[in-house]
N, C-alpha and C positions, 0 to 999 in steps of 0.2 A: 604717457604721451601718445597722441594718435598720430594717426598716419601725415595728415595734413603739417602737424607742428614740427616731424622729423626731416620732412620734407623741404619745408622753409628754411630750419636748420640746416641740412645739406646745402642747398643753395645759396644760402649767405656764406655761408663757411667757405663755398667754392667761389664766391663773388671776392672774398676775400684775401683767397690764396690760402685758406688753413686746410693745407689738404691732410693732415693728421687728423683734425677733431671731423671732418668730412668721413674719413674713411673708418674712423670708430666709429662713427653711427652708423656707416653702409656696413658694417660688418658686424653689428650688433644686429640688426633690422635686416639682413639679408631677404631671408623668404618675403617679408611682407613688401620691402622694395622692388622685389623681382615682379610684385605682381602686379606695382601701381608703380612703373619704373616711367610711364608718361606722363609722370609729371615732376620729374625733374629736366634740368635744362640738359641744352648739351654737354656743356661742360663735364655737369653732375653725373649725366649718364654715361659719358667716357670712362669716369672713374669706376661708375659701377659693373661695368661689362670688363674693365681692368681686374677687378676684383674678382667679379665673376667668372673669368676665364682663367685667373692663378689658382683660384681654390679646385679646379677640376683636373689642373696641371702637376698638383701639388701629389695627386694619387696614382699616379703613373709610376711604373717598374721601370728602375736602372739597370744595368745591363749587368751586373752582376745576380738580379734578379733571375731578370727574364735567363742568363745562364743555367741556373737551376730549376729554373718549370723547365726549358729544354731538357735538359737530363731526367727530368721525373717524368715527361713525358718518352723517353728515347727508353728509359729504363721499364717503363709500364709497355711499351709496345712489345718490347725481347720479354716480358714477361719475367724480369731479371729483378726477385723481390728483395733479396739482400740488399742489391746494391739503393733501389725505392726505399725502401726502411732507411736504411744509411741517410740518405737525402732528406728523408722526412725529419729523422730525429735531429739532424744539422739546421736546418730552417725550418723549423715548425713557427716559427714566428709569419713565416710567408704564406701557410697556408691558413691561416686565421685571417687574414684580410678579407674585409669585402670585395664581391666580383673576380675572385682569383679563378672561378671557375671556367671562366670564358676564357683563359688561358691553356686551361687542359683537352687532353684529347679525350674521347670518349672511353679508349682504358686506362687511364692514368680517372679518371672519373668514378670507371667502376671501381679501379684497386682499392683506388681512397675511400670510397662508401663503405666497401664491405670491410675496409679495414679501422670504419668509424674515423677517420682523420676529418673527413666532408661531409657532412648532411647530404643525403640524397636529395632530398626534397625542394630542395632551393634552386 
């Protein structure tokens, strides 16, 4: 299906109030809608900027999170490795994510590189 027929699609779908089969296509077609998003209506493009703005919302740290980057980074500044290990091996699931880095301080950065938990490089 090209761009053109997904398009049409969206727009009836939204002419008609099916905003389920609307939002399966906007979210199958994501990137390629984002990039020809003028040409859908306004309607259409509500929905997609709705979309577009949950899916970027959806990556964000809860506060139990952001809890523990605070303490990995409180713990990487005292230089306080036991208690950083401990941390690490409780939520290693948190430092696997993408972008988690911009969370860290620049010792809780080095700890984790040279302790291989973080790519340097990234």
């Amino acid at each position: 299906m090209d761009i053109s027929e997904i398009m049409k699609k969206i727009n009836e779908n939204m002419d008609k109030m099916d905003l389920v089969a609307a939002r399966r296509l906007i979210e199958h077609n994501l990137d390629l809608i984002n990039e020809n998003r003028h040409l859908l209506r306004r309607n259409a493009r509500s929905l997609f900027e709705i979309l577009h703005n949950t899916e970027s919302v959806i990556n964000t740290l809860n506060r139990r999170e952001m809890n523990v980057i605070y303490s990995i980074n409180a713990h990487a500044s005292n230089f306080d490795i036991r208690a950083l290990k401990l941390a690490i091996k409780n939520n290693s699931e948190l430092l696997v994510r993408r972008g988690i880095k911009h969370y860290l301080n620049e010792d809780a950065k080095t700890l984790l590189a040279g302790m291989n938990v973080i790519n340097a490089d990234e």
